[in-house]
C-alpha positions in Angstrom: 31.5 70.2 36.2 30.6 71.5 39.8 27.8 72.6 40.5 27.6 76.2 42.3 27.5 76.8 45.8 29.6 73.5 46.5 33.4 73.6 48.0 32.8 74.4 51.4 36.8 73.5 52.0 38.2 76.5 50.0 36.0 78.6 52.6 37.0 77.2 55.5 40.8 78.7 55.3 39.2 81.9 54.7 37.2 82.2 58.1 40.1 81.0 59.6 42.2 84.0 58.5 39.3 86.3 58.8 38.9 84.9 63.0 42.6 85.7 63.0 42.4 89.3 61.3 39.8 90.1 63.9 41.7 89.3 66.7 44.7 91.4 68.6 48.4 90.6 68.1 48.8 89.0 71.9 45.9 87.2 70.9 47.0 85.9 67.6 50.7 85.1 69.4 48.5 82.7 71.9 46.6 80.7 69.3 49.4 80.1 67.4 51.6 79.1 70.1 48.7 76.7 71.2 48.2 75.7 68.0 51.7 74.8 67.6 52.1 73.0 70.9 48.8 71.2 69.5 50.5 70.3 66.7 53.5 68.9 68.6 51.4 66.9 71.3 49.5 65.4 68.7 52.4 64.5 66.5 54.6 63.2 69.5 51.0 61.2 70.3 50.7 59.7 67.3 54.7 58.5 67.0 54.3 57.2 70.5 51.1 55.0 69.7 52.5 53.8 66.5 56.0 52.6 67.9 54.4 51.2 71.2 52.0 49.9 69.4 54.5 48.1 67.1 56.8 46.8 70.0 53.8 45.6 71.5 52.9 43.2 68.9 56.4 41.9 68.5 56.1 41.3 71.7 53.1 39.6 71.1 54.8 37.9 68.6 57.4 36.4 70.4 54.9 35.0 72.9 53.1 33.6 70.3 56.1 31.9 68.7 57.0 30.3 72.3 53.7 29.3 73.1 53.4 27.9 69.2 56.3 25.6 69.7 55.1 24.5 72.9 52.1 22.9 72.1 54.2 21.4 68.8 56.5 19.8 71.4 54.2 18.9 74.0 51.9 16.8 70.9 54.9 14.6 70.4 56.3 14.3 73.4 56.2 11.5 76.0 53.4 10.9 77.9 52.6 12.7 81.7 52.6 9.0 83.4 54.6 7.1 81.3 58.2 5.7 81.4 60.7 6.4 79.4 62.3 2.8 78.6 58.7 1.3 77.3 57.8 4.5 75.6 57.6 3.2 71.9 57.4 6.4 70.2 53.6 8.3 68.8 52.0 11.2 70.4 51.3 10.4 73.8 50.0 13.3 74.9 46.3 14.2 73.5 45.7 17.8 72.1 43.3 18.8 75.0 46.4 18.0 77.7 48.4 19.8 75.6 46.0 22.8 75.0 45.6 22.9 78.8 49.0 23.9 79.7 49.3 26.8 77.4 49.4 30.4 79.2 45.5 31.4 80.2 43.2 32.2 77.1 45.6 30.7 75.0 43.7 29.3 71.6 44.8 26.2 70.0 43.8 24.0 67.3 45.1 21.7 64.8 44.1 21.5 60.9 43.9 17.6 59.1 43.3 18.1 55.7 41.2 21.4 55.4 39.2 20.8 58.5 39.6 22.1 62.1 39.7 19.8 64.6 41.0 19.8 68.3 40.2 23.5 68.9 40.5 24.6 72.6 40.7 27.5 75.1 43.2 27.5 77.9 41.0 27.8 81.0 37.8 28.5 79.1 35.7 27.1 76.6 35.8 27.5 72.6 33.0 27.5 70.9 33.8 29.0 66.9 30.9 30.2 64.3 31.0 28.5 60.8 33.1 32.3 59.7 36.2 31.6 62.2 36.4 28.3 61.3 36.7 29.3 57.4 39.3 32.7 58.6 41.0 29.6 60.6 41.0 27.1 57.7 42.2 29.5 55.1 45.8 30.5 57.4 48.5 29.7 55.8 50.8 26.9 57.3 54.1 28.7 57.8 52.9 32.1 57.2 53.5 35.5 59.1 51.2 36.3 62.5 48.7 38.0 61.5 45.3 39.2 63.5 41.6 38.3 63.1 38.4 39.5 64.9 37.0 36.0 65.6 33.4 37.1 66.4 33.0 34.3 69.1 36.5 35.0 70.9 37.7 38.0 70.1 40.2 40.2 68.4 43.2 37.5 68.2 47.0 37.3 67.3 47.1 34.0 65.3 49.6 31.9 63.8 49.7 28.7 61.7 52.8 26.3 61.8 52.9 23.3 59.6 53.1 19.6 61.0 53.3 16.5 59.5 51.8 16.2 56.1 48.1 17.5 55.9 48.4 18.6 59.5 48.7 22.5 60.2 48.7 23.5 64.1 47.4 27.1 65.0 48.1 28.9 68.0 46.8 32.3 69.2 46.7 35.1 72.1 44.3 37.6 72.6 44.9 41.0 71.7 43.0 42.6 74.6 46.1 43.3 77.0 47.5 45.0 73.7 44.8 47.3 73.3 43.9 47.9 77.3 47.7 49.0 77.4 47.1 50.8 74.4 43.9 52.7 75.6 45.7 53.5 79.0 48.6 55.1 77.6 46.2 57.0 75.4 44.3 58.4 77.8 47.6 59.2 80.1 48.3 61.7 76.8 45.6 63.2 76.5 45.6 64.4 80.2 49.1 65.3 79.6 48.7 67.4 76.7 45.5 68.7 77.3 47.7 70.5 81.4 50.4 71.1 79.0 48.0 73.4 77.0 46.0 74.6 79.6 50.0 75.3 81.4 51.1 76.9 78.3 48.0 78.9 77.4 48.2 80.5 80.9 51.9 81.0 81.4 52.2 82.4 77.6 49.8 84.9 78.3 51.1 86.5 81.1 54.4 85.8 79.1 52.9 87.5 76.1 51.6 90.3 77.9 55.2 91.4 79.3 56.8 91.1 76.1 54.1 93.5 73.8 54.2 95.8 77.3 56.1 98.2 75.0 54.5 97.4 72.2 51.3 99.0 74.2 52.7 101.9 75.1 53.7 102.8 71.0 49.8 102.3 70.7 48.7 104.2 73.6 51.2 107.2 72.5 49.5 107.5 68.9 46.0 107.0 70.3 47.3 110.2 72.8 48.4 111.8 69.4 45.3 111.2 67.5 42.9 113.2 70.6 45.0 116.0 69.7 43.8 119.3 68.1 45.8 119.7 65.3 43.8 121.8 63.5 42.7 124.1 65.7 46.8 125.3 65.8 47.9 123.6 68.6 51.4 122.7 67.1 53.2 121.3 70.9 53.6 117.6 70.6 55.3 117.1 73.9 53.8 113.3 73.4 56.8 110.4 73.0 57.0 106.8 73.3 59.0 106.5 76.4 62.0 103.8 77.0 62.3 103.4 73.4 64.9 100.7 73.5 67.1 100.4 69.7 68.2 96.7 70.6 64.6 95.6 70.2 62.6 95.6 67.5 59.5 97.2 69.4 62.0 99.9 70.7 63.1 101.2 66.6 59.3 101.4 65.8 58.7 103.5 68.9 62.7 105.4 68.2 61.1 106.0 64.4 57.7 107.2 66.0 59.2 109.7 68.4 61.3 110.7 65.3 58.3 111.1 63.2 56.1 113.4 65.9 59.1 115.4 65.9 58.9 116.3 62.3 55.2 116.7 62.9 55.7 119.2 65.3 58.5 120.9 63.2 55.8 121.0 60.2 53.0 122.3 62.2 54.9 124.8 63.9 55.7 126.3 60.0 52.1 125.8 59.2 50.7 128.2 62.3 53.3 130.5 61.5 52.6 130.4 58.0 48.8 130.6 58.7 49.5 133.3 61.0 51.3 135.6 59.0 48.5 134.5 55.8 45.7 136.0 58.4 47.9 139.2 59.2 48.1 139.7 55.5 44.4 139.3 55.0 43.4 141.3 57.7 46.1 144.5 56.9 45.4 144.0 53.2 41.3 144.1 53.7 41.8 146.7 55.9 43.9 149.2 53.6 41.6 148.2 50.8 38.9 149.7 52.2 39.5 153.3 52.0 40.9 153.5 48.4 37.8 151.4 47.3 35.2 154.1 48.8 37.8 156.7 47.1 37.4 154.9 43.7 33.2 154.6 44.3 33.4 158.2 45.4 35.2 159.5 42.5 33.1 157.4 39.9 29.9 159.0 41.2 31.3 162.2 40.9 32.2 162.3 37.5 29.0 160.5 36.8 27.4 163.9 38.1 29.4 166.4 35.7 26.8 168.5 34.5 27.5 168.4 31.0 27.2 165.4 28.1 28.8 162.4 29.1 29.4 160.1 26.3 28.0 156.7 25.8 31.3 154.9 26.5 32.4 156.8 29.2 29.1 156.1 31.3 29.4 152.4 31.0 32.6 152.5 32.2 31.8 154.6 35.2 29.4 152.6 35.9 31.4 148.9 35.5 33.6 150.6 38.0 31.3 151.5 40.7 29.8 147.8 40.5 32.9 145.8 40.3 34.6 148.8 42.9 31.3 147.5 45.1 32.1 144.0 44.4 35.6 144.6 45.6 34.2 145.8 48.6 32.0 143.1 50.1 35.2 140.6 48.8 37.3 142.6 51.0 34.9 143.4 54.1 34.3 139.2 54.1 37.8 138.8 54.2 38.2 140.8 56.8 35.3 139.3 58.8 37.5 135.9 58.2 40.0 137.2 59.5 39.0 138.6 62.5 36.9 135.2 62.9 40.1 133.4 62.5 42.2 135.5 64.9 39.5 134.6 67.4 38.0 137.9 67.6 34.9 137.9 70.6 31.2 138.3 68.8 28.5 140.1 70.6 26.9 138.2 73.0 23.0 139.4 73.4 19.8 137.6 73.2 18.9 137.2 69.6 15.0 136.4 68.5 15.4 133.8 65.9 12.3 133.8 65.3 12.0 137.7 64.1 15.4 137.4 62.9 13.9 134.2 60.1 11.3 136.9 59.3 13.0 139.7 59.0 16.0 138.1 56.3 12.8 136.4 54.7 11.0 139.6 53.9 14.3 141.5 52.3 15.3 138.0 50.4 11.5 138.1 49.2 12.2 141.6 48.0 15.3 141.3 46.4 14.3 137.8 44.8 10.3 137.8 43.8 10.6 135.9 41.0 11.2 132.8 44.4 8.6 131.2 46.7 9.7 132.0 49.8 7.8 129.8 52.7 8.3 130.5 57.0 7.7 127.4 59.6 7.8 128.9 62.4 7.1 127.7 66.0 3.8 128.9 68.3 6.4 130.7 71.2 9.8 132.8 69.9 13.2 130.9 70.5 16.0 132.8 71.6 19.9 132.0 71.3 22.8 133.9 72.5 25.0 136.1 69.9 25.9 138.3 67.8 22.5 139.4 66.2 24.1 141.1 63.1 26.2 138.2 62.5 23.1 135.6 62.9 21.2 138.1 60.3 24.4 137.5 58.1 24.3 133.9 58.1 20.6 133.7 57.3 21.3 136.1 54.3 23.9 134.3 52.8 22.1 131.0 52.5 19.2 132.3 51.2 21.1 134.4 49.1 22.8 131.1 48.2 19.3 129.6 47.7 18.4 132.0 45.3 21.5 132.8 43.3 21.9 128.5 42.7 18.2 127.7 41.5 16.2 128.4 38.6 13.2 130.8 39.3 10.0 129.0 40.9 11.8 127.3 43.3 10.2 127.4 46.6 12.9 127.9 49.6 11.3 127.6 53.2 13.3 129.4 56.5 12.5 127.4 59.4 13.2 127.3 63.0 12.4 124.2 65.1 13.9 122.6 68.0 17.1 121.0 67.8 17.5 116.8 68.8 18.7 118.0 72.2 16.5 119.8 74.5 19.5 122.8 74.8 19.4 123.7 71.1 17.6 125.0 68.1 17.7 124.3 64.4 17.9 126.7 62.0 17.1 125.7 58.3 17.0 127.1 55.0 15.7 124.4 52.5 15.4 124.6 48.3 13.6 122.4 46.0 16.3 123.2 43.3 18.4 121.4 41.1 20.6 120.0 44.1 24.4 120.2 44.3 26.8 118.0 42.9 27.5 115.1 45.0 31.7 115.5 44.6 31.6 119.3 45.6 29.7 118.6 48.9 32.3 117.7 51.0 34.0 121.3 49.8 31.2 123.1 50.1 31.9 125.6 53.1 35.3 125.9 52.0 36.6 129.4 51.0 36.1 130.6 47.4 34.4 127.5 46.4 31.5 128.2 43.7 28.4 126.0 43.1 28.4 123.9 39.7 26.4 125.6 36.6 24.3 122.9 37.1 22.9 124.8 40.2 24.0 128.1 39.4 22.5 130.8 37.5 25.5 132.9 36.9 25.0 135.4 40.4 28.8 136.6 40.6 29.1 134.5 43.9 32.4 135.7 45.9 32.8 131.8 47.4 32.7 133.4 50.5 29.6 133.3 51.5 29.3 129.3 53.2 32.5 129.8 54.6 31.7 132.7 56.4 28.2 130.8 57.7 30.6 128.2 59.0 33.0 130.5 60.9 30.1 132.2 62.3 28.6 129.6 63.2 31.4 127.7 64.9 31.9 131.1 67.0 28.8 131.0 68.5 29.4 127.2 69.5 27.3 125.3 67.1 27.7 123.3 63.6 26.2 123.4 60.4 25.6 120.6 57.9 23.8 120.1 54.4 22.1 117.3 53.0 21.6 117.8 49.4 19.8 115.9 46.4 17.5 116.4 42.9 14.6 118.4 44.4 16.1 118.9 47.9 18.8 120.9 49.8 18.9 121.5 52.7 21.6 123.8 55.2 20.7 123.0 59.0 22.3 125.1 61.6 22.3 124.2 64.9 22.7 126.6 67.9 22.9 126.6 71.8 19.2 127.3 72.7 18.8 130.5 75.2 18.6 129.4 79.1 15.7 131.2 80.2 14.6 132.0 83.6 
């Protein structure tokens, strides 16, 4: 069994696809092409070696062969000086003559009954440690060349032929020329390859480059796309990929893009206009609901002054409909303020005291909710901002509103104003150590008609109005609004341009 933490080789794959995943298409197209032509060099390399290298020793072989026969001939034939008619017969010629006028580092040497003998260098000396005589002993008479490192020659090609009985002679050349000729043409490859990469890496990226041009301008169309506002009801998408060409592959993708930002544009053209006439709607319907909604309250509190009896029954009634014909009324006066929002109707613009404006909403929510702590931080010097100051006064009251409606009594809820992270605004913050609200309806929250989890509510008849109306207000006087929110913490931070003062 393993043991964990070893295989190191199933991980090395991995970083080699994760290198690739982090790199662009041109740039994966490049290391594969290199990678390929690496694969090619080194594979054309390694056929060239081995069939050079083969050709060389048969080669090799062939001169050995020659130069084996030779010194066999020269051992029995007639002597340099002597004449033919008294030659007698015997070898005449003695194995150092004969050793002498073999090719230049030629090795030869003759083998009588187990033992070398007779063992010379052409043109140099031979001296042989006790282990090449035994690798020279033990050759096989009639054998196959084969090569042997002789430690005191040399790497050697050698070759044992058999002579009269109990006499082997051996003959060998060196292999150095082999492997000198070797080396060189080893070295000639790897300069070879290593322009032809160099070549091919520079010439395939410029090659690269032209061929993903188009490619390029698909991405630089949907990046144009994406910088877009879509949501804020632009609905013109005048963006295409130009020269879409449908014989190339690049040119369909950018054909089917072009195709697709049409539909787009079709669908958010019947989105705006749907939005549009939903707004119309709102704003007409809030508006007409207005005055038959006083004219139910009004008529309700008259009959609830009749100056006779009025039984039991008939009072609760009366009453359910002023409150729910009251309720009805804020629901349709923040619709309307939605929709006005929406249809980008100007807000006052006058300087606004934040500062009185936290204390003010804090005294009427400590009125209306005593059984709260309710906590100011305020700065030293007033901060102004720019706006609408009965808007900014209805923003302030619907989050602590929203405070109080969504925690138990007890809870302590501080207002503060401080100065925002940049220098040019200020924060406005209304914080809760309540209950906190559910992580899943956070990103929701400022939605329209989204209510708070029981978990957080107390059962306060929210409208679901109230944090979307914050964020429209907000928006229109150009700042943002955010909540962080966890057990024993929530928090709603608006941020505002700060007042320029003189």
């Amino acid at each position: 069994m393993s043991a964990p933490g070893n295989g190191p080789a199933p991980g090395q794959p991995t970083q080699a696809r994760g290198w690739l995943a982090r790199r662009t298409l041109r740039g994966r197209l490049i290391a594969g092409l290199l990678a390929l032509l690496a694969v090619a060099c080194a594979a054309v390399g390694l056929v060239t070696y081995v069939a050079l290298h083969s050709a060389l020793l048969n080669q090799l072989d062939a001169q050995l062969n020659a130069a084996s026969q030779r010194y066999e001939m020269c051992l029995h034939g007639p002597p340099p000086d002597a004449d033919a008619d008294h030659h007698q017969g015997g070898p005449p010629h003695t194995p150092a003559q004969c050793a002498q006028q073999q090719a230049g580092q030629t090795f030869s040497a003759q083998i009588k009954n187990g033992k070398l003998t007779n063992n010379y260098i052409a043109d140099g000396e031979c001296t042989l440690s006790d282990t090449d005589k035994t690798i020279l002993t033990a050759m096989p008479a009639g054998g196959q060349p084969f090569s042997a490192d002789l430690s005191s020659l040399g790497d050697y090609r050698l070759l044992a032929s058999p002579g009269p009985p109990g006499v082997a002679y051996v003959s060998g050349l060196p292999l150095g020329p082999v492997d000198t000729t070797l080396r060189q043409v080893e070295i000639v490859e790897a300069i070879v390859f290593a322009a032809a990469l160099l070549l091919t890496g520079v010439l395939g990226t410029g090659f690269v480059r032209l061929s993903l041009r188009p490619l390029r301008r698909v991405a630089a169309t949907a990046t144009r796309v994406t910088q877009l506002p879509l949501a804020s009801g632009q609905v013109t998408l005048t963006e295409r990929v130009p020269d879409a060409d449908p014989r190339t592959e690049v040119g369909q993708v950018g054909l089917a893009f072009n195709r697709m930002l049409g539909h787009v544009e079709s669908a958010l053209a019947r989105r705006a206009a749907s939005e549009s006439r939903l707004r119309r709607f709102a704003a007409d319907a809030s508006h007409e609901l207005r005055t038959p909604l006083a004219a139910i309250r009004g008529y309700a509190e008259l009959a609830r002054r009749h100056p006779g009896p009025v039984p039991g029954d008939i009072a609760h009634a009366l009453s359910r409909v002023e409150s729910e014909s009251a309720r009805m009324s804020v629901l349709v006066d923040e619709l309307l303020l939605l929709a006005q929002l929406d249809a980008g109707r100007p807000l006052a613009k006058e300087p606004v005291d934040l500062t009185r404006l936290a204390i003010d909403a804090t005294s009427d929510a400590r009125a209306a909710s005593g059984d709260h702590r309710w906590m100011l931080e305020l700065p030293d010097e007033p901060v102004g901002v720019e706006g609408d100051e009965h808007r900014l006064y209805q923003v302030l009251a619907n989050l602590m509103s929203n405070a109080a409606k969504h925690t138990p009594p007890g809870t302590t809820i501080t207002v503060a104003v401080a100065p925002g992270e940049n220098p040019a605004t200020v924060k406005l913050s209304v914080t809760d150590d309540g209950p906190g609200i559910p992580e899943d309806l956070q990103p929701a929250l400022f939605e329209r008609f989204v209510r708070g989890d029981s978990a957080r509510s107390n059962g306060g008849g929210s409208t679901g109005l109230g944090l979307a109306i914050v964020q429209a207000v907000t928006v229109a006087h150009g700042g943002s609004v955010g909540v962080t929110s966890r057990p024993g913490r929530t928090s709603f931070v608006i941020t505002l341009p700060r007042l320029e003062t003189a």
